[in-house]
C-alpha positions in Angstrom: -105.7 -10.4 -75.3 -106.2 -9.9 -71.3 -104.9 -13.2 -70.5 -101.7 -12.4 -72.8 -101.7 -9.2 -71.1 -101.3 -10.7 -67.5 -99.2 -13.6 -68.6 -97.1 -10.7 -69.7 -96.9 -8.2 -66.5 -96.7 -11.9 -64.7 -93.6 -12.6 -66.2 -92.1 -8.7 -65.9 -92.6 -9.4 -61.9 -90.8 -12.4 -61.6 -88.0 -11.0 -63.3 -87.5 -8.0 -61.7 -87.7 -9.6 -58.4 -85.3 -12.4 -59.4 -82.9 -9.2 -59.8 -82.7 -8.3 -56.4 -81.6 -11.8 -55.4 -78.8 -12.1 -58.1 -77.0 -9.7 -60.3 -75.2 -12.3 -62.2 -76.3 -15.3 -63.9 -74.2 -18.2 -61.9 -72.5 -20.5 -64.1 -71.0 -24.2 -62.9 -67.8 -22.6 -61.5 -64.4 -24.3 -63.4 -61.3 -24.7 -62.0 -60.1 -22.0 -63.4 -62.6 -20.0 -61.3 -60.8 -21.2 -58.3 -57.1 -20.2 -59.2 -57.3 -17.3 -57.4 -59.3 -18.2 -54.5 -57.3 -17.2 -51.3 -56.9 -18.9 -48.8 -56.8 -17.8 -45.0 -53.8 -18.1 -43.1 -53.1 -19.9 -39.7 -50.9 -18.0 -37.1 -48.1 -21.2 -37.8 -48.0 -20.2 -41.0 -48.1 -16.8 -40.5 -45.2 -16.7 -37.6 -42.9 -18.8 -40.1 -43.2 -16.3 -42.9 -42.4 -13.9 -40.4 -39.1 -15.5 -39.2 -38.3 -16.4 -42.4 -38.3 -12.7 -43.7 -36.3 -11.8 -40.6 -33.6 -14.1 -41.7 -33.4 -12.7 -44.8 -33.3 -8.9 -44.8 -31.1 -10.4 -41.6 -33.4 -7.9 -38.9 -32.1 -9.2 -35.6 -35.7 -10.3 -33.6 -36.1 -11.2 -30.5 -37.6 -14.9 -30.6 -39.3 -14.7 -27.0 -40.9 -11.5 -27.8 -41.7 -11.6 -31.7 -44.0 -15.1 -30.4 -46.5 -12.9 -28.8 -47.0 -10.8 -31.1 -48.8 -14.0 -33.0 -50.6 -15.1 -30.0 -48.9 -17.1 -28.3 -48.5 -17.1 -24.6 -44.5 -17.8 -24.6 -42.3 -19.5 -27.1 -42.1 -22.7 -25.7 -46.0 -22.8 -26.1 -45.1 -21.8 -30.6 -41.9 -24.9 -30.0 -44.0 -27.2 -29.1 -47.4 -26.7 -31.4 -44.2 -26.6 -34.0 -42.6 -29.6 -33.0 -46.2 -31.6 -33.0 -47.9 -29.7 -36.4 -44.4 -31.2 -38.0 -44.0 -34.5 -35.7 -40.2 -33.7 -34.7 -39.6 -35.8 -32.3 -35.3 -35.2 -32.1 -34.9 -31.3 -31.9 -35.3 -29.3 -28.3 -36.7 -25.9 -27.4 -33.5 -24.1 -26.8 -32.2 -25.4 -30.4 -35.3 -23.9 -32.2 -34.8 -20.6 -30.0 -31.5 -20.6 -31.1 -31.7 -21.0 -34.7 -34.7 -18.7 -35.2 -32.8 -15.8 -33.5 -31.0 -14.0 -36.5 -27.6 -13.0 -37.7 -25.8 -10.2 -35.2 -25.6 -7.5 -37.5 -23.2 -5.5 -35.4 -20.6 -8.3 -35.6 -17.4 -7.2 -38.4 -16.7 -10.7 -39.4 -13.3 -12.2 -39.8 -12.9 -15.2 -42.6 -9.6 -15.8 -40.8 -8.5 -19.3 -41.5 -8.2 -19.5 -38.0 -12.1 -18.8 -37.7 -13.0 -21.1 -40.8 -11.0 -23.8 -38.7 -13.0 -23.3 -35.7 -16.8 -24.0 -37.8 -15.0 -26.5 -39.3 -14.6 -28.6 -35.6 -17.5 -27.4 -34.5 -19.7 -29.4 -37.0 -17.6 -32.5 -37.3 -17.4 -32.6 -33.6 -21.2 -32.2 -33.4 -22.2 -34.7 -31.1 -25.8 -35.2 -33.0 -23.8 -35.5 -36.1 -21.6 -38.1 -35.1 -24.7 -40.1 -33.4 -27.0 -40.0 -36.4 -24.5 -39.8 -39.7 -22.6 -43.0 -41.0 -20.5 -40.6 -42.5 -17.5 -41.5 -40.3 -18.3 -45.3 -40.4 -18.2 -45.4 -44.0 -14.6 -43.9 -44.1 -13.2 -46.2 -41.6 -14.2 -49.3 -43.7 -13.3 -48.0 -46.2 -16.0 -49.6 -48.9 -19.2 -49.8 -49.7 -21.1 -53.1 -51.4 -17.2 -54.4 -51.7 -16.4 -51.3 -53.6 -13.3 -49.5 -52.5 -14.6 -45.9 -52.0 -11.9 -42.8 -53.4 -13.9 -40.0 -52.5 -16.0 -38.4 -50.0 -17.9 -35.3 -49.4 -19.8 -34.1 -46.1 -22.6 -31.2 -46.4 -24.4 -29.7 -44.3 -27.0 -26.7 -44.2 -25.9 -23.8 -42.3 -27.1 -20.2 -42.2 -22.9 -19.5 -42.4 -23.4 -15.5 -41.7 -24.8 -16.3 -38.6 -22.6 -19.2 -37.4 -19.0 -16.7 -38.8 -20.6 -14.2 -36.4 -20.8 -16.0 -33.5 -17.1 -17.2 -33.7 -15.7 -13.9 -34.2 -17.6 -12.6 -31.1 -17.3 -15.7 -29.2 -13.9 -17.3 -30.3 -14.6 -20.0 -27.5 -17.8 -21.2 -28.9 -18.9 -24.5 -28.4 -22.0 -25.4 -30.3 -23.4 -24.0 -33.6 -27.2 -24.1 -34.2 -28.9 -27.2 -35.2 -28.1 -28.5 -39.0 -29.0 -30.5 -41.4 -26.4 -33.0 -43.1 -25.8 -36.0 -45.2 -22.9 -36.8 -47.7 -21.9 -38.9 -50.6 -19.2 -40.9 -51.6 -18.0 -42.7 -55.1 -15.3 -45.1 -56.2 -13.1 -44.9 -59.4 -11.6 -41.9 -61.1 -13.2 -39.1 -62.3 -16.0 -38.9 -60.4 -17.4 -36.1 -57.3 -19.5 -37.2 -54.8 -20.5 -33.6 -54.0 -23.9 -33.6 -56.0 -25.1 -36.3 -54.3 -24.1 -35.0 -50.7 -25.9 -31.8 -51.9 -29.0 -32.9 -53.2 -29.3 -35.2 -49.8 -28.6 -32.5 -47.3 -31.0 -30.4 -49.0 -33.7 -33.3 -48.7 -33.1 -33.5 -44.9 -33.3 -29.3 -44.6 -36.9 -29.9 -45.9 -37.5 -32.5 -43.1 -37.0 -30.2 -40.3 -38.4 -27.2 -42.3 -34.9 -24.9 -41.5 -34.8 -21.8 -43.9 -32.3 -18.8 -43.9 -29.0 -21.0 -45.1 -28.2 -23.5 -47.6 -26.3 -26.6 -47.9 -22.2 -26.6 -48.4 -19.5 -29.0 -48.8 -17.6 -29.1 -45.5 -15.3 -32.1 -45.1 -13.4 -34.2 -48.0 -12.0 -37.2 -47.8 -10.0 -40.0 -49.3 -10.0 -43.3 -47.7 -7.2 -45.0 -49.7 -4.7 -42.5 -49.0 -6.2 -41.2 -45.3 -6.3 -37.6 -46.6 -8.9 -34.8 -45.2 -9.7 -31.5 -46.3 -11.2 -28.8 -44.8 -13.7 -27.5 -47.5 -14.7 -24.8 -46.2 -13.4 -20.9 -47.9 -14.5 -17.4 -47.1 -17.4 -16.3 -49.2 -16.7 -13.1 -51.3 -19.9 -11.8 -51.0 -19.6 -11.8 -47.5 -16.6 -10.1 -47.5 -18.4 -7.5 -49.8 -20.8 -7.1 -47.2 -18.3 -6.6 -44.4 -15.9 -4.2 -46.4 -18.7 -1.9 -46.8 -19.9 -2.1 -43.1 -16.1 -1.0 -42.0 -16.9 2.0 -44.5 -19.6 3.2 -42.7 -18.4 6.4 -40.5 -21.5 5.4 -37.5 -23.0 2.3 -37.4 -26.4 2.1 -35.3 -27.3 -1.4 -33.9 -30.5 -2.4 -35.1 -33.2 -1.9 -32.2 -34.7 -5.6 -31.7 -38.4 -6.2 -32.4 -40.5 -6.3 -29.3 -44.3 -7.0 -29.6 -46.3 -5.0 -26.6 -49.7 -6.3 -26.1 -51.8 -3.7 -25.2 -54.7 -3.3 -22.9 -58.0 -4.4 -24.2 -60.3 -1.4 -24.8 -64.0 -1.1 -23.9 -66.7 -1.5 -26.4 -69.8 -0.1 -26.6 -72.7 -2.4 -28.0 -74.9 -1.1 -31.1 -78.4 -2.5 -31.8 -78.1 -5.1 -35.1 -78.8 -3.1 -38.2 -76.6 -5.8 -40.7 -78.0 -9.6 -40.4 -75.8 -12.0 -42.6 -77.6 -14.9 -43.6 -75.0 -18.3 -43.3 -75.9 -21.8 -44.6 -74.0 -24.9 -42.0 -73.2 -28.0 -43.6 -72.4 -30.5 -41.5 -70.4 -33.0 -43.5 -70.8 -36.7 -42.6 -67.7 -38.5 -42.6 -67.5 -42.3 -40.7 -64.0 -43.3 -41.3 -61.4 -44.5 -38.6 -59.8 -42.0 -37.2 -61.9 -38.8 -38.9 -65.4 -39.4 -37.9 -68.0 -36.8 -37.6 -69.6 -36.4 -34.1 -70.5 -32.4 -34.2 -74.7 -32.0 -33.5 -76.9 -29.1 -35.0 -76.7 -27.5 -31.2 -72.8 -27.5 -30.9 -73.8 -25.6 -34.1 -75.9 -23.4 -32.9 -73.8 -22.9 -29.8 -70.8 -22.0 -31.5 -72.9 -19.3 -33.5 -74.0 -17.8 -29.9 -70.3 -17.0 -29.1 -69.1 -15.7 -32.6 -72.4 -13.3 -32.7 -71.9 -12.6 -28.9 -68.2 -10.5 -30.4 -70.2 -9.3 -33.6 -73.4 -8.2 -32.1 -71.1 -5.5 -30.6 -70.7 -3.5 -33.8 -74.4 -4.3 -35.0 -73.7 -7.3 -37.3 -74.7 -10.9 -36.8 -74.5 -14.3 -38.8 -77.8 -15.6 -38.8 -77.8 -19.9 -39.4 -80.6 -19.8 -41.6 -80.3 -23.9 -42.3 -78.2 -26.3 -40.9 -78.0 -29.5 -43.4 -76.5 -32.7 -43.1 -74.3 -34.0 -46.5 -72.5 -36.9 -47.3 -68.9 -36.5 -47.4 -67.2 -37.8 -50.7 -64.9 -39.4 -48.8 -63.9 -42.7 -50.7 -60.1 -42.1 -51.0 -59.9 -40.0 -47.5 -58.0 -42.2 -46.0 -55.4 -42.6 -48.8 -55.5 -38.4 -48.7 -54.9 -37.8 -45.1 -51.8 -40.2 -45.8 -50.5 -38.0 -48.4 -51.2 -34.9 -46.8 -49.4 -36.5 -43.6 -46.5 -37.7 -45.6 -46.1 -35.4 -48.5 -47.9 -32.2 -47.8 -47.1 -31.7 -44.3 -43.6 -33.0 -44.6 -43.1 -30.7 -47.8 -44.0 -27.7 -45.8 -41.1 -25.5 -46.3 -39.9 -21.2 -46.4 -39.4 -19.7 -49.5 -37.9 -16.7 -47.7 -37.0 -15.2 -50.9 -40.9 -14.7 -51.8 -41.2 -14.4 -48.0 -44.3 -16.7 -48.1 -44.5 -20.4 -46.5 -45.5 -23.3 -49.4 -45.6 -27.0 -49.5 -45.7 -29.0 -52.4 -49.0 -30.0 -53.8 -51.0 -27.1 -52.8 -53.1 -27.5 -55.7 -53.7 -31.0 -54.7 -54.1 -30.1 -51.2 -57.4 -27.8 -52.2 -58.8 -30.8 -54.5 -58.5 -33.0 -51.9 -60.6 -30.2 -49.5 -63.4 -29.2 -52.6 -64.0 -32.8 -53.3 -64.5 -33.6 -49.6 -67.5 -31.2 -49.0 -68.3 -31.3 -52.5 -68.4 -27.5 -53.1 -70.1 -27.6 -56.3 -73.2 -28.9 -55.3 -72.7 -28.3 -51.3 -73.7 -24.5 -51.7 -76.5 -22.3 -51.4 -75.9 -19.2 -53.6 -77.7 -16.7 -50.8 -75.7 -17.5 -47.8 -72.4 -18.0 -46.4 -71.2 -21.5 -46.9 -69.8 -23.1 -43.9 -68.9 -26.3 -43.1 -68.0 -28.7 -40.8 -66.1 -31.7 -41.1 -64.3 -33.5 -38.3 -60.8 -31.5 -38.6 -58.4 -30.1 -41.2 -55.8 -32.5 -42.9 -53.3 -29.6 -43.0 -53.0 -29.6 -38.7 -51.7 -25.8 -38.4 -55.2 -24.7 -39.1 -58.4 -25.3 -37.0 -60.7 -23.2 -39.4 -59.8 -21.5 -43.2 -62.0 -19.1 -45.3 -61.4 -19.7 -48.8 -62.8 -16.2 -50.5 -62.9 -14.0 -53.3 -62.4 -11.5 -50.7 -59.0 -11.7 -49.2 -58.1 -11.5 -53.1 -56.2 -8.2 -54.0 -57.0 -8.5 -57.7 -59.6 -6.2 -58.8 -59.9 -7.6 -61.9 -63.5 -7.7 -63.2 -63.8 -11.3 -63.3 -62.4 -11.8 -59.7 -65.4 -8.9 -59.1 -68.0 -11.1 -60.5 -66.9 -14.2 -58.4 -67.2 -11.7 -55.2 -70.8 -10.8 -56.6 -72.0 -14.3 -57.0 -70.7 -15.2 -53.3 -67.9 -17.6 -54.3 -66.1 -19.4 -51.2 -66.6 -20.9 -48.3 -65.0 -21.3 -44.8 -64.3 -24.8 -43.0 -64.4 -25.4 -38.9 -62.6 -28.1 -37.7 -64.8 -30.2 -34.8 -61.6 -30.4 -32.9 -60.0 -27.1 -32.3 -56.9 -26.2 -30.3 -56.7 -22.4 -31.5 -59.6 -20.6 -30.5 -62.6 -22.1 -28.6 -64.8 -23.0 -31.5 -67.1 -20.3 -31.6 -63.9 -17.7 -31.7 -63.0 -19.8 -34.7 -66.5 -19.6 -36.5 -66.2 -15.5 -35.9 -62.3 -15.5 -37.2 -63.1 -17.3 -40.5 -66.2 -15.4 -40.8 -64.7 -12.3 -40.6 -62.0 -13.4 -43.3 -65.3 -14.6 -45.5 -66.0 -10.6 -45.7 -63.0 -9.3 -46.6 -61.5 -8.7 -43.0 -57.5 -10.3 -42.6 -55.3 -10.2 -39.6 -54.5 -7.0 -38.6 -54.3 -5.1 -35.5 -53.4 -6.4 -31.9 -53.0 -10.3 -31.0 -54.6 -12.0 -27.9 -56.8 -8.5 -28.3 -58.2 -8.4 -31.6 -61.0 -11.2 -32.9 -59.2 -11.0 -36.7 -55.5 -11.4 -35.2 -53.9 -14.8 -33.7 -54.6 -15.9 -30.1 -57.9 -15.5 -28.2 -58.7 -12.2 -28.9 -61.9 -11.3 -29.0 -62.3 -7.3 -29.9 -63.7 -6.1 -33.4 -62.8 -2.6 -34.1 -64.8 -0.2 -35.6 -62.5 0.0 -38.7 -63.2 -3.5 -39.2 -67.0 -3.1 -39.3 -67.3 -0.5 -41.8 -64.8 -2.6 -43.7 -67.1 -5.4 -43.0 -70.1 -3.5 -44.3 -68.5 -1.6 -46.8 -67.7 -5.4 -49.0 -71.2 -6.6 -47.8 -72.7 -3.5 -49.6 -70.6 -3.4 -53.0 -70.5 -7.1 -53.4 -72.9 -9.0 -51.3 -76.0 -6.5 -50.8 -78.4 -8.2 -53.9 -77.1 -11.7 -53.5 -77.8 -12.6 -49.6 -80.8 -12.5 -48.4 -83.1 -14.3 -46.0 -86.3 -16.0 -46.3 
């Protein structure tokens, strides 16, 4: 009966101290689990969104100023991180500029044939178009494949607000902002070749990621007979617009938006009362090109600058194991060409939604869970980080996926938070922050912190930042203690 009785209070203690470890019973996670996952954002895609929403609720910005507000030191320093993430080798700085700055609001707009004229020579006589098209080629011969062509249409993708504006305020102009074209042509009778000049202009907008227009016929033309048509009409919602801006009695010019970076403020350090237990995974990869040279103490080191910011407001993420894995990485080289050819080049504005997306973000975030192998690649009591040698997707030199940024507060998305679901990467090679900066960012975003505040001033904005406000702390703690309190602990 004794030894019953012990085997008994033996078994009470080991349950109620596996309790304070985990308040949930962790099952294999599904994919379903990970549908709402968020991922963190990089300042590229962050800026974008930014100019993308600018362009549609058409709020005049200030391209050189707007930049610094993500953390950049000028914009030629965003125009050429863009032109590199997106390997555009054939557009300039001043052409980007340009076409980011916005519609002129102020600017009554005349559809006067005589303005409709004007656009119309401008793009035709566009010096890039009539180096790159075979648009004009093709209607001097006449034929294609010894087929005697009847029709042919010319589009192009033009933000058409903006480019109106310009002509009625500069009647003199002499270049519109960068386009994207292509056309289409057919033989017989019966037949349009607009589709097909639609559907191919909108193909090439994608390639160099232009948002804030669309893609319109502009020139038609019939070879046999020589005739040429200006397609372009005045649009009736514009003139909508426009009636209702002449109705106005005062009309206040929008004040541009102008990002002030402010003067760093001192901090006072606390003693460490909040120790955050993270497990490193350093992922072994030995493929050309994406090989993995990163060392336990460029680790360790890396972990000395992010707690160097946190220890300021009592909080530090103690390594409490660093563990070499095998990468699955049998089909990364076949993945880093997809995501190079596919993803990246997919990458597009949905300015509408006012969020940036690229096809095959699902298959993106496969490609990323099967490299570290997340399922078994996790200890349940610590933040998961890993290393591999850097990001396929180039805009980002560290990402927290986490139940954390999630807005949901659905109960399941609750139990997920509870059972520490996520895990941040670092890219060895980083171009953002130094690395350690990086660690601390994605940290941050592991424990419910996202970018807000000041940038090039604040750790959890874009630059190189490096303050953590008070707010953020007791935001910090305040997740730690709801969701994370039983569940991380150190040996």
């Amino acid at each position: 009966m004794k030894k019953i009785l012990n085997i008994a209070i033996l078994f009470l203690l080991i349950f109620n101290t596996s309790l304070v470890f985990a308040v949930d019973v962790d099952k294999p996670i599904t994919d379903k689990d990970l549908e709402n996952i968020e991922p963190s954002k990089s300042r590229m895609e962050a800026i974008l969104e930014f100019f993308g929403e600018s362009i549609e609720n058409k709020t005049p910005i200030d391209p050189d100023a707007s930049v610094l507000k993500f953390g950049y030191k000028n914009f030629e320093e965003f125009a050429k991180e863009y032109l590199k993430i997106f390997e555009l080798t054939d557009i300039s700085i001043s052409e980007i500029k340009e076409f980011l700055s916005g519609t002129d609001e102020t600017v009554i707009i005349e559809q006067s044939q005589e303005n409709l004229d004007k656009l119309y020579s401008l793009i035709i006589n566009d010096k890039y178009l009539r180096k790159k098209t075979g648009y004009f080629k093709t209607w001097k011969r006449g034929e294609k494949k010894g087929n005697k062509i009847t029709a042919m249409a010319l589009a192009v993708y033009i933000n058409y607000e903006k480019e109106m504006a310009k002509i009625t305020r500069n009647p003199n102009l002499e270049k519109v902002s960068r386009f994207a074209f292509s056309y289409g042509y057919v033989w017989g009778t019966g037949y349009y070749p607009y589709k097909t000049a639609l559907e191919a202009c909108e193909e090439d907008a994608k390639k160099y990621k232009l948002f804030g227009g669309e893609c319109i016929i502009v020139d038609w033309r019939n070879p046999v007979t020589g005739e040429i048509k200006n397609m372009l009409k005045p649009s009736v919602e514009l003139a909508k617009k426009i009636d209702e801006r002449k109705k106005l009695k005062s009309k206040k010019e929008k004040k541009k938006v102008v990002a002030k970076v402010e003067e760093k403020t001192k901090e006072l350090s606390i003693p460490v009362n909040l120790i955050i237990p993270v497990q490193v995974y350093i992922v072994e990869i030995d493929k050309k090109n994406f090989k993995t040279r990163i060392t336990p103490d460029e680790v360790k080191n890396d972990f000395k600058v992010a707690n160097s910011l946190w220890n300021k407001q009592g909080i530090e993420f103690k390594v409490v194991n660093i563990e070499k894995v095998k990468g699955n990485s049998k089909s990364i080289v076949k993945d880093l060409k997809w995501v190079k050819e596919k993803y990246m080049k997919s990458f597009k504005i949905d300015s509408k939604k006012q969020t940036t997306k690229s096809n095959g973000n699902k298959k993106y975030f496969r490609i990323i869970t099967k490299l570290i192998d997340v399922n078994k690649n996790r200890n349940r009591n610590a933040i998961n980080l890993f290393y591999i040698p850097y990001l396929p997707n180039k805009m980002q030199c560290g990402v927290a996926y986490t139940y954390a940024l999630s807005k949901t507060v659905h109960s399941e998305v609750n139990k997920l938070r509870r059972q520490n679901w996520g895990f941040t990467i670092i890219s060895e090679k980083s171009e953002c922050h130094t690395r350690g900066e990086t660690v601390a960012h994605e940290l941050g975003h592991m424990i419910s912190l996202g970018h807000k505040d000041r940038p090039n001033i604040d750790l959890m904005m874009w630059g190189h930042g490096k303050t953590i406000q008070k707010w953020q702390a007791d935001k910090l703690r305040k997740y730690h203690s709801t969701y994370l309190k039983n569940r991380l602990y150190i040996n």
